[in-house]
Each structure stands twice: as C-alpha cells, then as structure tokens.
LUMMARNU-380919 format. One line per field, with one value per residue: residue number from 0; x, y, z of N, C-alpha, C in turn. Coordinates in steps of 0.02 Angstrom, whole numbers, plus 50000, padded with zeros to 5 digits. Each point is the difference from the previous one (the first is absolute). Last residue first. Layout:
num [NUM, ...]
nX [X, ...]
nY [Y, ...]
nZ [Z, ...]
caX [X, ...]
caY [Y, ...]
caZ [Z, ...]
cX [X, ...]
cY [Y, ...]
cZ [Z, ...]
***
This chain:
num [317, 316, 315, 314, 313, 312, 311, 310, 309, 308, 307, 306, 305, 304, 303, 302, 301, 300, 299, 298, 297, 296, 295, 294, 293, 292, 291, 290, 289, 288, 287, 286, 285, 284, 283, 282, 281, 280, 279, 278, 277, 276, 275, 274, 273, 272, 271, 270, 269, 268, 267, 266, 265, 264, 263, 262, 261, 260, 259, 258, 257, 256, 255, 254, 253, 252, 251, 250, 249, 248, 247, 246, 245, 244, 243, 242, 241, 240, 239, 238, 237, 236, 235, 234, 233, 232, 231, 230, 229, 228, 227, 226, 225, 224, 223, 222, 221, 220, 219, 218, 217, 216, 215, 214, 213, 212, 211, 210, 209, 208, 207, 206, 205, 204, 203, 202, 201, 200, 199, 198, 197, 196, 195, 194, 193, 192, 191, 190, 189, 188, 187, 186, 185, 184, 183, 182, 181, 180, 179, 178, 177, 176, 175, 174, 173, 172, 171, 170, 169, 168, 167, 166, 165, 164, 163, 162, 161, 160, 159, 158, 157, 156, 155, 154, 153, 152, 151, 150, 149, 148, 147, 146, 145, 144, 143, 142, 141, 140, 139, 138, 137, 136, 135, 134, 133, 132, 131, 130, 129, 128, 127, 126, 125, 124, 123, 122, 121, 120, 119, 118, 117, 116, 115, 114, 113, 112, 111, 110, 109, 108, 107, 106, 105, 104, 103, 102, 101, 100, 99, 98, 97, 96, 95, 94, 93, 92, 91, 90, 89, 88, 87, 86, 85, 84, 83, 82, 81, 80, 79, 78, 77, 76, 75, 74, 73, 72, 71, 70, 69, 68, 67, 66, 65, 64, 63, 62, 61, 60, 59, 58, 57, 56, 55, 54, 53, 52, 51, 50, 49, 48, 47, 46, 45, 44, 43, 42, 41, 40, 39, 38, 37, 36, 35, 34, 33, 32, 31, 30, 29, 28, 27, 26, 25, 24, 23, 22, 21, 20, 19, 18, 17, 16, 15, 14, 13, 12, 11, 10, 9, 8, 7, 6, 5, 4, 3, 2, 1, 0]
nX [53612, 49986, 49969, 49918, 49918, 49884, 49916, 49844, 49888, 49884, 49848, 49857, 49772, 49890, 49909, 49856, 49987, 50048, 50299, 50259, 50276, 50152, 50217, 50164, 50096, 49877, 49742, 49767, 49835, 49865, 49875, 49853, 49834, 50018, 50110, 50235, 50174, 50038, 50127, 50255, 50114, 49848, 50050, 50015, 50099, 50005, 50114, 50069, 50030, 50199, 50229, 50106, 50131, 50138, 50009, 49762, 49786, 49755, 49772, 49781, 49765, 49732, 49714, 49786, 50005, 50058, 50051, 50187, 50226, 50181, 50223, 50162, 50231, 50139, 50204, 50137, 50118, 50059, 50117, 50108, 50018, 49851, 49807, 49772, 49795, 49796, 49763, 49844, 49745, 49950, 50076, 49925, 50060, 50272, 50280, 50269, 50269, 50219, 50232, 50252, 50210, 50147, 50039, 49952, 50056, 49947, 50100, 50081, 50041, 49898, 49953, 49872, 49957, 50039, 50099, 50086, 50116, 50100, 50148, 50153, 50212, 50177, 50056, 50167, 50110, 50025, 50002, 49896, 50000, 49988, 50042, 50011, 50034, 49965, 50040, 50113, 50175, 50171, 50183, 50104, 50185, 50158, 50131, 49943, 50011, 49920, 50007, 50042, 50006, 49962, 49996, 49945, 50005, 50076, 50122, 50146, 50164, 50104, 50152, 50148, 50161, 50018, 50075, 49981, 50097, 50039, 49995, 50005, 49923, 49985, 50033, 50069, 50089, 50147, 50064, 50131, 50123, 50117, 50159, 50013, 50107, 50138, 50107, 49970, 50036, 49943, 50040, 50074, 50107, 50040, 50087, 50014, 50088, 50142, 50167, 50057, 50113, 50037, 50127, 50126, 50111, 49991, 50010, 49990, 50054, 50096, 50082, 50040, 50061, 50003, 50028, 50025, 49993, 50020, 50221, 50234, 50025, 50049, 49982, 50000, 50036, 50153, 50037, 50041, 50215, 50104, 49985, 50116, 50206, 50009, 49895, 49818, 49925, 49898, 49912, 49911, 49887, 50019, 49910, 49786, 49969, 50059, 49805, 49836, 50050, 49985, 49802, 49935, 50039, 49878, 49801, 49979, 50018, 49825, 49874, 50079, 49964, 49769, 49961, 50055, 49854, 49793, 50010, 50000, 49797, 49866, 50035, 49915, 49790, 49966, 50027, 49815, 49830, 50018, 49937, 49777, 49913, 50105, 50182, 50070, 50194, 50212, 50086, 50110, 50208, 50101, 49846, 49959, 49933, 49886, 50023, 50268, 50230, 50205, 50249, 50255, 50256, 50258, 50249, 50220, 50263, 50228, 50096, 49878, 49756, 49812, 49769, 49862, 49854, 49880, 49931, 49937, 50150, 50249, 50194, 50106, 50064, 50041]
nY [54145, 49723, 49737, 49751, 49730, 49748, 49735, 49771, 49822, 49782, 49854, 49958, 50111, 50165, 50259, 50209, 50215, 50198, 50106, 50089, 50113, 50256, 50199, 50248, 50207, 50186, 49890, 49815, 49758, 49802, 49760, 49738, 49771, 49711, 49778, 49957, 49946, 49752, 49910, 50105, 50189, 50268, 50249, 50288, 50277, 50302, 50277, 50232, 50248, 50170, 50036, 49800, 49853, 49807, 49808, 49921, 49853, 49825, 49844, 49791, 49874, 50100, 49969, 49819, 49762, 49762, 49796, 49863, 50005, 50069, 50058, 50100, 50122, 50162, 50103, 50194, 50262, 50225, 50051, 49769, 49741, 49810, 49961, 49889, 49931, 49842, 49922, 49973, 50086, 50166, 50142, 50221, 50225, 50077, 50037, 50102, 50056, 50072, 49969, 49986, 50089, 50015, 49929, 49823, 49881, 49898, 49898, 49990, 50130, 50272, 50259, 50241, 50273, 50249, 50160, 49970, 49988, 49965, 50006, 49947, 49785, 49818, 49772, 49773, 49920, 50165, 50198, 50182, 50152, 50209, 50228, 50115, 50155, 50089, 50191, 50056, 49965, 49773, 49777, 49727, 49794, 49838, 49943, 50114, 50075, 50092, 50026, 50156, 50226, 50219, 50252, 50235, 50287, 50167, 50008, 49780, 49816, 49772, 49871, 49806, 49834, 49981, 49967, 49959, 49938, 50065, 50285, 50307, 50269, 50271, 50234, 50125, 49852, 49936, 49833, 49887, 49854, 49797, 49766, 49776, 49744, 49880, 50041, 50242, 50236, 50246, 50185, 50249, 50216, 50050, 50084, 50053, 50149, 49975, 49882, 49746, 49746, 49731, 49729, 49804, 49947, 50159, 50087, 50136, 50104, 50210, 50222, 50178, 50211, 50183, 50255, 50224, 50131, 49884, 49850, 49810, 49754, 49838, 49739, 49755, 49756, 49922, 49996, 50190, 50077, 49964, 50144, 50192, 49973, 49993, 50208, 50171, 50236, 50259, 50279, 50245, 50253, 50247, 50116, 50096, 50234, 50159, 50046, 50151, 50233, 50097, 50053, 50235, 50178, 50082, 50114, 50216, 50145, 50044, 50148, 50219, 50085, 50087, 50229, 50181, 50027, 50120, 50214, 50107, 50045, 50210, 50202, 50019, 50097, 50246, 50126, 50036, 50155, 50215, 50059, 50031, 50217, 50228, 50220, 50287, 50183, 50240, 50209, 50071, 50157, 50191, 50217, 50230, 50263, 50166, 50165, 50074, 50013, 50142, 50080, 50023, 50153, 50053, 50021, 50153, 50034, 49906, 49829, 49777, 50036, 50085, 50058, 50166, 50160, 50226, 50243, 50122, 50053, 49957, 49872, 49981, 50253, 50157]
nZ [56409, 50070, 50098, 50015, 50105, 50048, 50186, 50135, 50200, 50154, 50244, 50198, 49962, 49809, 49929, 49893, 49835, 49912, 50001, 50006, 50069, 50014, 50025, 50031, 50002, 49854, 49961, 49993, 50016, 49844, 49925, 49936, 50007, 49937, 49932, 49959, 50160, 50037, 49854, 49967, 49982, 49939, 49982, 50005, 49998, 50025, 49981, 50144, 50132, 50022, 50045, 50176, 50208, 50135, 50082, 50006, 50063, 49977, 50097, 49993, 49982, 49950, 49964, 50061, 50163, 50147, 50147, 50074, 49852, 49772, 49844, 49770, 49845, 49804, 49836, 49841, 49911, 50017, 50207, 50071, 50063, 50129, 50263, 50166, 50208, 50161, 50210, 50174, 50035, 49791, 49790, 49943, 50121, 49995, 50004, 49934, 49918, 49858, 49810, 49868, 49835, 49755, 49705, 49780, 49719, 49757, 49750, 49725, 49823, 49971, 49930, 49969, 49847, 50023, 50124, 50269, 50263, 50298, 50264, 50153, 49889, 49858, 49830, 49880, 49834, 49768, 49801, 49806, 49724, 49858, 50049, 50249, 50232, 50259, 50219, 50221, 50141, 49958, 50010, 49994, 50090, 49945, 49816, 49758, 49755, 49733, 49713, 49773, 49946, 50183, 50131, 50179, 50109, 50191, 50219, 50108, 50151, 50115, 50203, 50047, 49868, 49736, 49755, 49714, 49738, 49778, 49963, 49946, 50031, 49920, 50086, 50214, 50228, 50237, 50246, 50239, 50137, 49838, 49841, 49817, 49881, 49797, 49792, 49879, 49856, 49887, 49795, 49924, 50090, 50262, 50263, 50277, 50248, 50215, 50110, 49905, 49964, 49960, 49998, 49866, 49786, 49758, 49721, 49756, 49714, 49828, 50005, 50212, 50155, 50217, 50115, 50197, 50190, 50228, 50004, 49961, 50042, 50205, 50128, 50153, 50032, 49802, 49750, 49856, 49918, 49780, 49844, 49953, 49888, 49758, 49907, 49907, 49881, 49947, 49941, 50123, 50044, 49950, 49793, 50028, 50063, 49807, 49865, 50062, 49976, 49827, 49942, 50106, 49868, 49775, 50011, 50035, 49801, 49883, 50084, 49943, 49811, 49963, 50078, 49849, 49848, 50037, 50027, 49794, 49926, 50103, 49891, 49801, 50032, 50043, 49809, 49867, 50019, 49946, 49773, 49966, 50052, 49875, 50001, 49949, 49890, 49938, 49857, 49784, 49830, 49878, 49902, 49863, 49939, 50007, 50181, 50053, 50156, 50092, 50020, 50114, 50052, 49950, 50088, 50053, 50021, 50016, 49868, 49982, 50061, 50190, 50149, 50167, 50198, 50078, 50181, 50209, 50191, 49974, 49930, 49802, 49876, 49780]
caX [49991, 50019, 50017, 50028, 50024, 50070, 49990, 50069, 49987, 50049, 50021, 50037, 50040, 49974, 50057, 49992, 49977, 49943, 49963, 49944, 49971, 49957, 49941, 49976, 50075, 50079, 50038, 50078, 49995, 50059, 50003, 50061, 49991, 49972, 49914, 49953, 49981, 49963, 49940, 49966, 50053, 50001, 49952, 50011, 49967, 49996, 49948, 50024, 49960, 49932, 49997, 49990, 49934, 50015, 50045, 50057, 50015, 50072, 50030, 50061, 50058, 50081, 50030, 49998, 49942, 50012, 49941, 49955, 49987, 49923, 49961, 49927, 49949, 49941, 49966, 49996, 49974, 49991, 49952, 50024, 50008, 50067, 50000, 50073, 50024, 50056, 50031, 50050, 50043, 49943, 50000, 49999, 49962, 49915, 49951, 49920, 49949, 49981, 49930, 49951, 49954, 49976, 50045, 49980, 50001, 50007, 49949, 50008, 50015, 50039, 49995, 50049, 49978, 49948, 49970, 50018, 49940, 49996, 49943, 49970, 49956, 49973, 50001, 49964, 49989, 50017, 49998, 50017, 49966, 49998, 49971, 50040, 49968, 50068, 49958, 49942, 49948, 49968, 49987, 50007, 49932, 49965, 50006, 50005, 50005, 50029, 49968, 49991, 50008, 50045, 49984, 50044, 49949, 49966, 49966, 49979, 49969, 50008, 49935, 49982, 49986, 49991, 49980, 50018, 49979, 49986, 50021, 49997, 50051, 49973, 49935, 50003, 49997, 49933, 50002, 49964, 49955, 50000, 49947, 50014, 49969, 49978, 49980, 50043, 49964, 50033, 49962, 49973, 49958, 50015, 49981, 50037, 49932, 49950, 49966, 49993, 49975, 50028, 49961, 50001, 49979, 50017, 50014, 50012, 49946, 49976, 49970, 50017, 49968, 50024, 49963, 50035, 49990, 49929, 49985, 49969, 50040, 49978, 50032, 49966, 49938, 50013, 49997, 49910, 49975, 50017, 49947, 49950, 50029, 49986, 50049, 50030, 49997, 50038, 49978, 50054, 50001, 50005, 50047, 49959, 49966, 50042, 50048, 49998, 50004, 50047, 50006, 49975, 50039, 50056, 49991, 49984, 50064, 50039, 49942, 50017, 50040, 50041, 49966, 50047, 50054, 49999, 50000, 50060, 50029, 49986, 50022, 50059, 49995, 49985, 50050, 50037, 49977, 50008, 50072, 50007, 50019, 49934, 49989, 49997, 49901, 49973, 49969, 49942, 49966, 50048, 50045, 49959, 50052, 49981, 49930, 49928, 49954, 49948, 49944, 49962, 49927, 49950, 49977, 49942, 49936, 49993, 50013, 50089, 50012, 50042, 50057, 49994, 50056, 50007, 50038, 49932, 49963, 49981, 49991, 49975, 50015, 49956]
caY [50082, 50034, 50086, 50049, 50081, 50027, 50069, 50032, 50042, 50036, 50012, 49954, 50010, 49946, 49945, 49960, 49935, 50013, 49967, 50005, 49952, 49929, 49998, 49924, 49968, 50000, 50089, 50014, 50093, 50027, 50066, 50026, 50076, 50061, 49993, 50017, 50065, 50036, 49988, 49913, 49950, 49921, 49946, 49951, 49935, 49927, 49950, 49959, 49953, 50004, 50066, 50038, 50036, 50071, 50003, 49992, 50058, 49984, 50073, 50042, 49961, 50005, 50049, 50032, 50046, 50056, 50041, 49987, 49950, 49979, 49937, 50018, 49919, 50011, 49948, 49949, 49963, 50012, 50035, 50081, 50037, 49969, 50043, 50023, 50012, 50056, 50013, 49943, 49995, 49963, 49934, 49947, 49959, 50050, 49944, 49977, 50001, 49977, 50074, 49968, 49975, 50064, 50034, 50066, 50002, 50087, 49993, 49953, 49940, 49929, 49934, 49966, 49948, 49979, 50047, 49976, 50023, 49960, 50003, 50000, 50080, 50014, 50062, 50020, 49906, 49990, 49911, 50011, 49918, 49920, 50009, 49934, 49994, 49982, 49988, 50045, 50043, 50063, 50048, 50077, 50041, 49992, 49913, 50005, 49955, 50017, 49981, 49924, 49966, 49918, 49958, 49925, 49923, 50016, 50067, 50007, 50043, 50063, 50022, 50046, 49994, 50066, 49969, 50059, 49993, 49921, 49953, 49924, 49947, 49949, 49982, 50042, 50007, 50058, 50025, 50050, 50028, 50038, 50036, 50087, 50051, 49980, 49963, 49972, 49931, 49980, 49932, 49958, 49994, 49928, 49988, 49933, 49974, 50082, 50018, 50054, 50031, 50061, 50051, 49996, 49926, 50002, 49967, 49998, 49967, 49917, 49983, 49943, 49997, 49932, 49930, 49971, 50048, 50013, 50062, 50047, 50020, 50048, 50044, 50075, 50009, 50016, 49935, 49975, 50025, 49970, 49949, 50035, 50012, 49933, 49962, 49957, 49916, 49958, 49928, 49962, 49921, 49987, 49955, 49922, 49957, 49988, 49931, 49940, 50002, 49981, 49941, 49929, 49998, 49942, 49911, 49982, 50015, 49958, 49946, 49986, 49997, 49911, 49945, 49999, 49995, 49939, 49968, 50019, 49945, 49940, 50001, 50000, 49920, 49955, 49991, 49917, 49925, 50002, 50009, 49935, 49951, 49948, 49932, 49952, 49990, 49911, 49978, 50027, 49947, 49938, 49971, 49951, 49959, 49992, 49969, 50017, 49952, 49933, 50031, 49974, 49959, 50043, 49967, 49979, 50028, 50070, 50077, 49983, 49946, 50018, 49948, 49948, 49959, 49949, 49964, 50012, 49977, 50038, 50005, 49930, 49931, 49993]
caZ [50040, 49962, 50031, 49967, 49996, 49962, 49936, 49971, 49931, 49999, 49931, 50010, 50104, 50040, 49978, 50056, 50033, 50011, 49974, 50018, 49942, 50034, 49955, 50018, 50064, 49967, 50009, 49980, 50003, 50065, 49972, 50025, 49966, 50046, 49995, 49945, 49997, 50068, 49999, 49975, 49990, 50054, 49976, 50018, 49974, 50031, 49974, 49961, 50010, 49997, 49999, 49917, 49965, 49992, 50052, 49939, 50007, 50005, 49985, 50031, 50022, 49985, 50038, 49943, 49962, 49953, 49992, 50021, 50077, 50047, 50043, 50061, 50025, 50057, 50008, 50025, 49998, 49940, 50003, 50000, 49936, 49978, 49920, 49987, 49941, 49984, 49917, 49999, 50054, 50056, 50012, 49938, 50026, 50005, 50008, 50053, 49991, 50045, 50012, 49999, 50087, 50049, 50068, 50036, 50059, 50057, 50073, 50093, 49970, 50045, 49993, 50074, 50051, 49940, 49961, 49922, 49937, 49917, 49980, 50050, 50022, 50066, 50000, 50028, 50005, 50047, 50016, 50090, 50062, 50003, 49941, 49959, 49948, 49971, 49969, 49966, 50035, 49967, 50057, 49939, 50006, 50061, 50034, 50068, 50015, 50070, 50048, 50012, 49933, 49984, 49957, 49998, 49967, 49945, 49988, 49949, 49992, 49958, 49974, 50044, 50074, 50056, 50048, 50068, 50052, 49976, 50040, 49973, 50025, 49994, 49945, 49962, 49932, 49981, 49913, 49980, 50033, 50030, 50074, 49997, 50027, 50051, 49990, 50066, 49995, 50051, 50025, 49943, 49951, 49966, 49946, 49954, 49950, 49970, 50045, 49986, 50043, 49960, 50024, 50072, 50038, 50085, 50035, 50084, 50058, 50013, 49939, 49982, 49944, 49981, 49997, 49942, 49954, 49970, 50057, 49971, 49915, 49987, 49965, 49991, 50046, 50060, 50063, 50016, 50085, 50064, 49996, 50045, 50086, 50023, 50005, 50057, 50024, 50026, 49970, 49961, 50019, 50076, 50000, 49964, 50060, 50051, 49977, 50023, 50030, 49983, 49981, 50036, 50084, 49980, 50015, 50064, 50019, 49958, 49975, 50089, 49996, 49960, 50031, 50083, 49969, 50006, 50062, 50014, 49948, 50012, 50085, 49990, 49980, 50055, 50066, 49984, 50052, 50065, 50007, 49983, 50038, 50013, 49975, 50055, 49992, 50040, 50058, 50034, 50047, 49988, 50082, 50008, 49991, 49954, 50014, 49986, 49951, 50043, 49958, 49942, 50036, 49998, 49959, 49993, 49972, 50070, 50007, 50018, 49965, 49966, 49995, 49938, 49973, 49970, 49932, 49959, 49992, 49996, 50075, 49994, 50032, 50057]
cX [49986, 49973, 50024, 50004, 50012, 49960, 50084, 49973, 50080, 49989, 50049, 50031, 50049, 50051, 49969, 50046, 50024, 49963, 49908, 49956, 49930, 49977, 49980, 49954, 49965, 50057, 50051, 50010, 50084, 49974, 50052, 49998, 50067, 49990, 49978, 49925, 49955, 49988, 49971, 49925, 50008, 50052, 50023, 49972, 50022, 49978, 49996, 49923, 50019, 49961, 49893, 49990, 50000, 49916, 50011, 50060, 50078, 50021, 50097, 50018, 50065, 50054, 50097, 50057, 50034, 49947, 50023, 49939, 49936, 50008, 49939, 49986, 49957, 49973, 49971, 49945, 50007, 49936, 49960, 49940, 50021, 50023, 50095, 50005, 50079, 50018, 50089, 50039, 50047, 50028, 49975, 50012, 49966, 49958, 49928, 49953, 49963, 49914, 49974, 49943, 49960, 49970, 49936, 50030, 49978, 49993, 49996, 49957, 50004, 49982, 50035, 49984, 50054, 49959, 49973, 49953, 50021, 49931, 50006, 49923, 49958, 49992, 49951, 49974, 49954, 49985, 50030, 49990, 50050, 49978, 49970, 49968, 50026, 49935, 50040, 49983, 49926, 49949, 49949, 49943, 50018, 49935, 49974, 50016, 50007, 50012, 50022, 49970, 49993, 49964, 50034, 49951, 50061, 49975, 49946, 49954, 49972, 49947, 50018, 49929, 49969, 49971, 50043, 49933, 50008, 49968, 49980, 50020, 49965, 50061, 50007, 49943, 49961, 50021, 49961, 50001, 49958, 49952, 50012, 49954, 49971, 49945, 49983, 49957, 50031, 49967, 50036, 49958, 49988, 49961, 50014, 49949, 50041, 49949, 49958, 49975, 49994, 49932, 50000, 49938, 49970, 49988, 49999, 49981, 50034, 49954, 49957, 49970, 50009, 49963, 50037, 49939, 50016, 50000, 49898, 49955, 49968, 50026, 49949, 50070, 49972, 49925, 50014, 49994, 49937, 49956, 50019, 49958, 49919, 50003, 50002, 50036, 50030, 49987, 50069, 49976, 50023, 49998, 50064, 50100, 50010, 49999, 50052, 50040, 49976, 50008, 50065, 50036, 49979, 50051, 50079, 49997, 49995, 50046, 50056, 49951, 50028, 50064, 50005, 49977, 50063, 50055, 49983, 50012, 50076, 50038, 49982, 50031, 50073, 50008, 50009, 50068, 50058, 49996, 50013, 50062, 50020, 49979, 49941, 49972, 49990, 49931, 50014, 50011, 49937, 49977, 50031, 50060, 49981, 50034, 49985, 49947, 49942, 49958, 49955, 49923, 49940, 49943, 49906, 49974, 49938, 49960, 50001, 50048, 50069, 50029, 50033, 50077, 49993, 50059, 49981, 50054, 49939, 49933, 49942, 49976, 49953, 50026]
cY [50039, 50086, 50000, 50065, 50008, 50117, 50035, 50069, 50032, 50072, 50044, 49990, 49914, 49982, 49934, 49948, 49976, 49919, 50000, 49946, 49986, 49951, 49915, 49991, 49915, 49967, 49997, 50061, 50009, 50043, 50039, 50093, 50027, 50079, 50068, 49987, 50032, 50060, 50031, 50003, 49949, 49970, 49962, 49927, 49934, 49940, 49916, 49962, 49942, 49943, 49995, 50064, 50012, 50021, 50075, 50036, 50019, 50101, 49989, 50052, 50030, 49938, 50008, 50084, 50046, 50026, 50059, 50075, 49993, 49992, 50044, 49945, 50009, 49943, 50004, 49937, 49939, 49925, 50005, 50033, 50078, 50055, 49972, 50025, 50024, 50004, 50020, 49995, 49935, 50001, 49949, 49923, 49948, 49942, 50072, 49965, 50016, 49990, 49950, 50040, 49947, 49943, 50051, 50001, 50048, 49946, 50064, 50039, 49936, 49959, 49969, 49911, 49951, 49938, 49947, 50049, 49986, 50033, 50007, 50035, 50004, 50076, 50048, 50076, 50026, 49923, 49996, 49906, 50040, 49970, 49922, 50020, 49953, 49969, 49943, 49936, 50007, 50034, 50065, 50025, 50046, 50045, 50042, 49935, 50019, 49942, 50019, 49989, 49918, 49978, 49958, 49949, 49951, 49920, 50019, 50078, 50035, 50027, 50036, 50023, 50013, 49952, 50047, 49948, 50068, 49956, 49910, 49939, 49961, 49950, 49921, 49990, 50041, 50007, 50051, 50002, 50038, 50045, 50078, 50015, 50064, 50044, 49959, 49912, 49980, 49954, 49963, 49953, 49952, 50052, 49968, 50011, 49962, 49951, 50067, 50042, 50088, 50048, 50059, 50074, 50007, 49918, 50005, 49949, 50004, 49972, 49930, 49984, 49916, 49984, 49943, 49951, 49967, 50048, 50018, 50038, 50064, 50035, 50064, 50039, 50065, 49996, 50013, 49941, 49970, 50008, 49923, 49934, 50017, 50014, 49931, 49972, 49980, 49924, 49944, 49938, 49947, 49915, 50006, 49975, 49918, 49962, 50005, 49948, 49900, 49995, 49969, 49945, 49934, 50008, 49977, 49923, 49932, 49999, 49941, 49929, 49976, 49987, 49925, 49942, 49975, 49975, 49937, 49954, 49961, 49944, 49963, 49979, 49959, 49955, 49956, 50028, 49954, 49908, 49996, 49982, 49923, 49963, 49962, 49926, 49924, 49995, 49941, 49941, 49986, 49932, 49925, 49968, 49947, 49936, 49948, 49963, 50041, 49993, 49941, 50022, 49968, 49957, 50023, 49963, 49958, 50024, 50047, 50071, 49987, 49946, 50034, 49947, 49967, 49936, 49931, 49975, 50037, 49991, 50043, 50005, 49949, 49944]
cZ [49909, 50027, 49958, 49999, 49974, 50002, 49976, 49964, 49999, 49902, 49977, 49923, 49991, 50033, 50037, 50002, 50052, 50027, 50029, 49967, 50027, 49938, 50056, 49932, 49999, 50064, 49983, 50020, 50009, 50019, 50052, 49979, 50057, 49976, 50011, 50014, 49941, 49975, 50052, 50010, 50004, 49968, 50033, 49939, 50044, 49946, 50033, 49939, 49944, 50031, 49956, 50005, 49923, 49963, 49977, 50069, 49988, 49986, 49997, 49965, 50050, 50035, 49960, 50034, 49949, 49977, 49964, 49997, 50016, 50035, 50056, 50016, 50054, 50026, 50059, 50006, 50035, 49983, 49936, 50011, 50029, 49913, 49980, 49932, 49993, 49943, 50006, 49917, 49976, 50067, 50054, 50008, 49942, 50026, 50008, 49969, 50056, 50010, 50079, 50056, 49998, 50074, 50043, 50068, 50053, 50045, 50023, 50030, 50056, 49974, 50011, 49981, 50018, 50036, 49954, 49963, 49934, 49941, 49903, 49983, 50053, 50018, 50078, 50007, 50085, 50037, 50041, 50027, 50049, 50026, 49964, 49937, 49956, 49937, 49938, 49953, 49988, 50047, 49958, 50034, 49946, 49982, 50066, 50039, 50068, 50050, 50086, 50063, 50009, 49936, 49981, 49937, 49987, 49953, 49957, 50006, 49943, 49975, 49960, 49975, 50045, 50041, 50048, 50056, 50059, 50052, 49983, 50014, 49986, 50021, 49994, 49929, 49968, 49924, 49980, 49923, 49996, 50062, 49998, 50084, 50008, 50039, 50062, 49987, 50066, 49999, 50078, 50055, 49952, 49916, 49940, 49939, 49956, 49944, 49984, 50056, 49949, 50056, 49981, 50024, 50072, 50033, 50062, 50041, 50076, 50043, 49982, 49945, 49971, 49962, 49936, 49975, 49923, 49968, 49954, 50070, 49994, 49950, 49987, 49944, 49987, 50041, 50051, 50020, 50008, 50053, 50061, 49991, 50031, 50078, 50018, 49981, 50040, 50003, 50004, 49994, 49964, 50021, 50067, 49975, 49990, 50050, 50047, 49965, 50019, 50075, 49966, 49988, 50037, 50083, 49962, 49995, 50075, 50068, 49986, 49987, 50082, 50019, 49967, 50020, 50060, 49963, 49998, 50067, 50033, 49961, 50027, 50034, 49976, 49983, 50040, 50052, 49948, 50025, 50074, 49982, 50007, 50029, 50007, 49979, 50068, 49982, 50013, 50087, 50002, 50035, 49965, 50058, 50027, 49977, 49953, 50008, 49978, 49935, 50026, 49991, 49966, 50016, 50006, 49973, 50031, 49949, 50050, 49992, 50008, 49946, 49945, 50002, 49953, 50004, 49977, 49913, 49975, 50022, 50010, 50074, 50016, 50043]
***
C-alpha cells in the first residue's frame, strides 16, 4: 500500500522498515506513577512573603553600612587635608618684623607653649576663649552680654546701668550721688539715713524720735479780730503745723476773736486745733477756736484788759 495514499495510516517504522506496533493505552486498573500537585497553605505563602521583606531589609542595612563607612572615610580624608606644621626658626624670626603673615584663614596656629605678646594683640574676627580669662589690668569694653553667672571683685560704671530683671546685693550698697526709684522700694532692715526727704510719708507701726521735731513749711497769714480793742495788734510766728500767737490789747477790748490765722496750704480734713496760754494774762481768760480745713480763730468769752499782752502756743494735727 502506498504511504501517499490517502485515508492511509502512517506508522513509525523499526530499524527493519516493519511496523513498530502501537502502544496499548493505560488500563483502568493500572496504578499512576504520579499523583497530582497539591496546593500550598497559606501560612507557607506568608513566610515566603516574610522571606522577601527579610531579604529587603537586609539589602537596605547593608547600603545603610555601606553609606556611612563612605562618609566617614570621606571626612577623615577631609580632616587629614589639614597639615600639622611647625615653625621654623627663619618663621619665628619673621614675627619681629612690623606685620608678618603666617599661613592663610583656612590654616590655624597651634601653640603649645606659653605666650608672651609685649606689645598689642588685635583680633579681627571672634576670639574664643575655652578656659579662664584673667586680665590683670584694665578691660574696656563696648558691649558685654553675660550669658550665666559674673563675678566681679570691683566693677565701676561710669555710665548707666541698667538692670531688667531683680537685682540682689549680698553686701552693702554704697550710692556717693542721687538714687533715683520709680517705683515702689522695700527694706527688709534699718533704713539710715542722715537726711531724709519725702513727699508724703505713712507708717503702719509706731514712730519713735530720739530728738527734737523740728516743723518746716510757710508761714500762715493772718487778720486782727475785734477782740483786740482800738490800736490793738497781733503776730503769728510758726507754720501751719505749729506756732506762737502774741495779742497786744489796745484800748477797750471787748469779748470776741482775737485773730483768724489762715493755713498757708489747706487740710485735706477739719484739723485737730490745740491751743494754750503762755503766760498769765492768757491763763485768766475763757479762750476757745473756731477752725476749718484753711483757718482756725483764737477767741475768747471774757472780757480782755486793754493795754495787755497774751501769748498762746498751736498745734494743727490733720
């Protein structure tokens, strides 16, 4: 039969050119060499995952490492960039010279030893100091700004100084001119002073002078009353706080007010008046005031005797 033929079979042939004979399909009965893929769990799925993250942070550390040991070879390079150089005798020479120039502002000058400048040391940028700065003379400057605590053996200020916040002296204070306070000023101590001079004065406890009162102020103005007769006069000699009242008589006096003396400054109330006689004449007589807060009158109910002199002593307490 030809191989061309169609509706023909093509079988495979063996090394003879015969028919190799066509294999026999699997019985029903015959057992499987394989089973099935079985599908995985999930809890096999998620350590995958968790595998795979491990994996990325891993990476990541790693670049992390990799980045700082760059750095930090990168700034020693930076750092042994700057040569560590001494001075020559020839450079130390130079420095007696009027101006020399050692080195360039990227360099700096490392001096082990002490130092010595005989002569002026000018800085034209900042000037940090990390240990102790002693100066044994002067120190001028135009501007300070201390940060935390200054300690000063003397200090003396020419100018004004100014103070923001609470101020406390441990020892004694010592003003040689004026001391000037806005506000309000509190002594925990004695307060000693050789004069003292206010413009108005309250005390809370009590008040004790060791000496005299002296009484400052105007002297108060008067008017002659009809008391004193014809040809009478009177004079007042004292303050408003206190004084002396001399009344010369004149001819025929009648019962009535001597004189209205009238305070140079007013009371803010109707004052307390105390008067008294200062010699005999006046202790004979029924004396009495009328008072307000600008005058008060010396009076009297008897009958003065004419050509006589009476004293009286004041006192205006407000």
């Amino acid at each position: 039969m030809d191989d061309n033929t169609p509706g023909s079979v093509i079988e495979p042939l063996d090394t003879s050119n015969k028919p190799e004979p066509a294999p026999s399909p699997p019985s029903a009965n015959a057992p499987l060499d394989s089973e099935p893929p079985k599908k995985r769990r999930p809890w096999k799925r998620l350590r995958e995952f968790s595998n795979l993250y491990s994996i990325i942070f891993v990476l990541v550390l790693l670049l992390s490492i990799a980045g700082a040991i760059v750095q930090l070879t990168w700034n020693r390079d930076k750092q042994a960039d700057k040569k560590s150089t001494s001075l020559t005798s020839e450079q130390l020479a130079q420095l007696q010279g009027n101006t020399t120039l050692v080195g360039d502002s990227k360099q700096t000058l490392d001096i082990q030893g002490n130092t010595i400048l005989e002569g002026q040391l000018l800085v034209r940028k900042d000037a940090e100091i990390a240990g102790s700065i002693k100066v044994g003379g002067g120190l001028s400057l135009s501007s300070v700004t201390v940060g935390g605590q200054g300690n000063f053996g003397q200090l003396q200020i020419n100018g004004v100084l100014s103070v923001s916040g609470d101020t406390t002296f441990s020892g004694q204070l010592s003003v040689e001119e004026s001391l000037n306070v806005a506000g309000a000023g509190s002594f925990g101590g004695n307060l000693s002073a050789s004069r003292l001079t206010v413009s108005s004065l309250q005390l809370n406890g009590d008040l004790q002078i060791n000496r005299h009162i002296t009484l400052g102020g105007s002297l108060p103005s008067k008017s002659n009353g009809s008391a004193l007769g014809s040809g009478g006069t009177v004079s007042v000699n004292g303050t408003d706080t206190a004084g002396t009242v001399t009344i010369n008589t004149g001819g025929s006096p009648p019962s009535g007010c001597f004189v209205t003396i009238t305070f140079a400054n007013k009371f803010n109330s109707t004052p307390h008046i105390v008067i008294s006689p200062s010699n005999s004449n006046a202790a004979g007589l029924n004396y009495y005031t009328n008072r307000s807060t600008s005058s008060f009158s010396v009076c009297t109910t008897s009958t003065p005797t004419a050509s006589k002199t009476y004293l009286f002593d004041y006192i205006a307490i407000d």
